[in-house]
LODOLUM-393676 format. One record per residue: residue in three letters; x, y, z of N, C-alpha, C in turn. Coordinates in pm, whole numbers, plus 50000, padded with zeros to 5 digits. Atoms other than C-alpha are relative to their C-alpha. Example, Ala and Ser with C-alpha at 12.3 -4.5 7.8 and 13.67 -1.06 7.14 Angstrom:
2
ALA500894988150000512304955050780500905012050000
SER499184988149994513674989450714499235010950073
# end
This chain:
108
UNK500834988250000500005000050000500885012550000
UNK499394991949961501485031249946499555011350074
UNK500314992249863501785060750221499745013649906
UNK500624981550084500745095450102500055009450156
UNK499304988849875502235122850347499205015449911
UNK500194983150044500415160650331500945006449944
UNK499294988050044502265185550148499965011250071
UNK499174989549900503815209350411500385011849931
UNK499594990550058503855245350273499155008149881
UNK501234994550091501275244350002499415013450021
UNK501454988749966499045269250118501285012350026
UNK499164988850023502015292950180500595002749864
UNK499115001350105503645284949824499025007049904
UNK500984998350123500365291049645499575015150076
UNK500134988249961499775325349873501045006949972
UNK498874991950072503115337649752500275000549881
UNK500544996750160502285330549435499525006149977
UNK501244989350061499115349849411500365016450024
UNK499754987549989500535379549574501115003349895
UNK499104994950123503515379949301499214997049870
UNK501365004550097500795369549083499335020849976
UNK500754980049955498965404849204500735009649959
UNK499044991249987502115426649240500295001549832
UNK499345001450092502955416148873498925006149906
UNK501764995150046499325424048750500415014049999
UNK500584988249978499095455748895501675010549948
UNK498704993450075502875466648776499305002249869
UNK500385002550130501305459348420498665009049957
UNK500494992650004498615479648477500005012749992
UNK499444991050010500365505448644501005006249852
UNK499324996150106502815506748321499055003849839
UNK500544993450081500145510448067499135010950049
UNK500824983549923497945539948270500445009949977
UNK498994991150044501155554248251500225005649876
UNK499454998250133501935552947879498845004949928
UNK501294993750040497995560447820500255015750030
UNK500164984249994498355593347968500945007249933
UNK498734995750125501535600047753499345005649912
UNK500554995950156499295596447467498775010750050
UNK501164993049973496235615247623500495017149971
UNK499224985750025499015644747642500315007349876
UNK499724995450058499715642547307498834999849886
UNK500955001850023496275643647235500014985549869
UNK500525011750099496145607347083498904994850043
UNK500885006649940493265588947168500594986449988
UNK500095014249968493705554147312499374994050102
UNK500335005549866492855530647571501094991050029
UNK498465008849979494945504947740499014988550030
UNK500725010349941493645471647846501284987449999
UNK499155011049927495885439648025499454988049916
UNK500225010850030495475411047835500654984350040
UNK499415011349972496185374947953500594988049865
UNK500055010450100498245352447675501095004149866
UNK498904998750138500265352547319499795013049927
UNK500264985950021500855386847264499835000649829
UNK500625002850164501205379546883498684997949971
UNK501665002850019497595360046873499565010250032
UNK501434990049940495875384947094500105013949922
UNK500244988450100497065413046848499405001449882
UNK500364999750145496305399846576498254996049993
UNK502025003749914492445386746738499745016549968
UNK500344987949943492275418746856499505009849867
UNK499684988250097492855441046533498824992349896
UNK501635004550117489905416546322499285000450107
UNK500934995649909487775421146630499375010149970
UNK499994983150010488125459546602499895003549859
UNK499994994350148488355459946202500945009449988
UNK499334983849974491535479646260500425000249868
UNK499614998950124493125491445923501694998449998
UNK498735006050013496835486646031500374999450178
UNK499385006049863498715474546361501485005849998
UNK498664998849985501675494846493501254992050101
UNK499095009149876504395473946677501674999650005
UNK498714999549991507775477446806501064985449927
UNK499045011550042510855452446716501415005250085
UNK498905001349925513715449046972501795002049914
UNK498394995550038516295443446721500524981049966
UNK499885015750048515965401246717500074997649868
UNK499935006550107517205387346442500654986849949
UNK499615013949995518175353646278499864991750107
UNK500255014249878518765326046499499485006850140
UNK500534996349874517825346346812498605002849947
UNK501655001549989514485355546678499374984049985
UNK500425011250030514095319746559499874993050106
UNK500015010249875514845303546899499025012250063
UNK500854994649906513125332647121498515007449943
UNK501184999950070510655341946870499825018150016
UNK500324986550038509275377446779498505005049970
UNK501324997550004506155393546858499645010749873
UNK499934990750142506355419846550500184991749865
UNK499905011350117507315391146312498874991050012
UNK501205008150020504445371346392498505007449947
UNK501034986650077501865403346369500405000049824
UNK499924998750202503465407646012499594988249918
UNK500235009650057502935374545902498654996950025
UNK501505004149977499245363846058499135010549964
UNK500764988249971497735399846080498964998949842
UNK500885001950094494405403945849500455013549931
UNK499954986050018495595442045811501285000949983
UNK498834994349973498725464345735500645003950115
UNK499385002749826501545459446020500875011149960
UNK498494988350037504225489046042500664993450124
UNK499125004149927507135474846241500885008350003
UNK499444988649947508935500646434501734996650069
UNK499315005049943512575493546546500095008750135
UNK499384989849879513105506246930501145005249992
UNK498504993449992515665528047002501044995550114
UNK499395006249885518565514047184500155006950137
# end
């Protein structure tokens, strides 16, 4: 028969989760509120909203959702074998997207 012993800690492991869970949330929030009011300043209109998931998919969902007419998106600077192994959220928008993508390089 085998013995089965409680798991000692659980309930603390999974409460320190949720609060870095939380903390990580609300950073993500905090950082677009931020970058919204940027644009509010420079009279752009936007909104911001947190999405959970594949930032590629959910842009490209997102933009035939909305019927947008093009999708602007940064690019780090990945290329060849590093985009290929870590992958590229601006290279995937260009390729899936139903609409025109402008791919922006950041500035170092």
């Amino acid at each position: 028969m085998d013995e089965i012993y409680p798991a000692v800690g659980n309930e603390l492991t999974m409460e320190v989760w949720q609060q870095q869970w939380q903390t990580f949330e609300q950073e993500g929030l905090d950082t677009l509120e931020k970058r919204r009011q940027q644009a509010l300043a420079l009279d752009i209109e936007c909104q911001a909203e947190q999405i959970l998931g594949s930032p590629g998919k959910i842009i490209c969902q997102r933009a035939k959702q909305d019927n947008s007419d093009i999708i602007v998106v940064g690019h780090r600077g990945r290329w060849g074998l590093s985009e290929i192994l870590l992958g590229s959220v601006g290279n995937y928008v260009f390729h899936h997207a139903h609409c025109c993508v402008f791919v922006v390089p950041t500035p170092d």
